[in-house]
N, C-alpha and C positions, 0 to 999 in steps of 0.2 A: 504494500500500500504506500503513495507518496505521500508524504509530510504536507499538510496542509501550508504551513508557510515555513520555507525555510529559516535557518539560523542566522543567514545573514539576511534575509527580509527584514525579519524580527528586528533584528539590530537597526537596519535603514530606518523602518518604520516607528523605531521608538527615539530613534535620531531625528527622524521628520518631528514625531511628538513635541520632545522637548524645545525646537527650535521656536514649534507654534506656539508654544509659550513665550518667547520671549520676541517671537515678531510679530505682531498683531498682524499685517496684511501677507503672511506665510501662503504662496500659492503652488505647495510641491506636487512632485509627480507621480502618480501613482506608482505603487509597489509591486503591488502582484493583484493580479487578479481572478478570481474566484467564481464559480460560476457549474450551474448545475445541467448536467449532460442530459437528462430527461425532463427538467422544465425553464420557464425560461428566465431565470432566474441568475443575478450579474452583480458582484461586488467588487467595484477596484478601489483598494485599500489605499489610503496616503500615508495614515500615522495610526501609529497605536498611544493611549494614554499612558504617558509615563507615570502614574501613580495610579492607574490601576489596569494591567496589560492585558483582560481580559475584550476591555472597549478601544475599538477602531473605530477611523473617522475615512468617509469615502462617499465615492460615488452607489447608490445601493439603487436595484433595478431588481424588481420582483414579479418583473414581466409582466406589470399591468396597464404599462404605456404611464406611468407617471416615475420615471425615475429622481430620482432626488440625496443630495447634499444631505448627510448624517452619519450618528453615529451608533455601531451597530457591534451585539457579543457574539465575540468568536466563539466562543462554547452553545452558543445560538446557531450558528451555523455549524459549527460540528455534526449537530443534529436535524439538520434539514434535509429532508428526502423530496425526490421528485415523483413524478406521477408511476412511474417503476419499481420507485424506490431507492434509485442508486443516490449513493452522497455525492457532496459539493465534493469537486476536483480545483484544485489548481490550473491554471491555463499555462502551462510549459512553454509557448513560444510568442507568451503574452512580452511584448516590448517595449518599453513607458519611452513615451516621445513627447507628450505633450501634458502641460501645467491639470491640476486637476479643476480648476476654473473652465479651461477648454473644454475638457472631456465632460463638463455638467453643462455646459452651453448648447453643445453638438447632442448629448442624450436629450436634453428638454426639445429641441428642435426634430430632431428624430422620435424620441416618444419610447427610448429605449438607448443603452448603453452601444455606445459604436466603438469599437476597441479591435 
């Protein structure tokens, strides 16, 4: 089985965290993203809470055509099943190119995560 987010994710995204603390207008790049092979369901991660690293903050798409900017438990997603049943995967050739402002701009226009 693959590790939901890797070790050095983890580390980025808790390095993203701290930073949004201390930069108000922080607008990093998504980490990794997440997303479920039997429904249609899309989280790209930016930071995790560095005082409590079970809350990530990202783009979340639950495939209802309103995706949106928040913050979402990874042990929540651990356990989300699709219409099959199978679990959230990791996206292996997921490639962060762009600010995660863009990427919530392009889904509200889209009406779903474009990644």
């Amino acid at each position: 089985m693959t590790k939901l987010i890797t070790d050095e994710q983890r580390a980025q995204l808790l390095a993203n965290g701290r930073q949004s603390l201390k930069q108000e207008n922080f607008d990093p790049t998504p980490v990794v993203k997440l997303f479920t092979p039997d429904a249609g369901a899309t989280w790209l991660l930016a930071e995790i809470d560095p005082d409590d690293h079970d809350h990530a903050f990202g783009l979340c798409d639950l495939g209802l055509g309103y995706p949106e900017l928040g913050w979402v438990s990874l042990a929540e997603i651990v356990e989300v099943r699709g219409g099959l049943g199978l679990p959230v995967e990791r996206d292996l050739h997921f490639a962060p190119q762009k600010p995660l402002s863009v990427r919530a701009r392009e889904a509200r226009f889209a009406g779903r995560v474009v990644a």
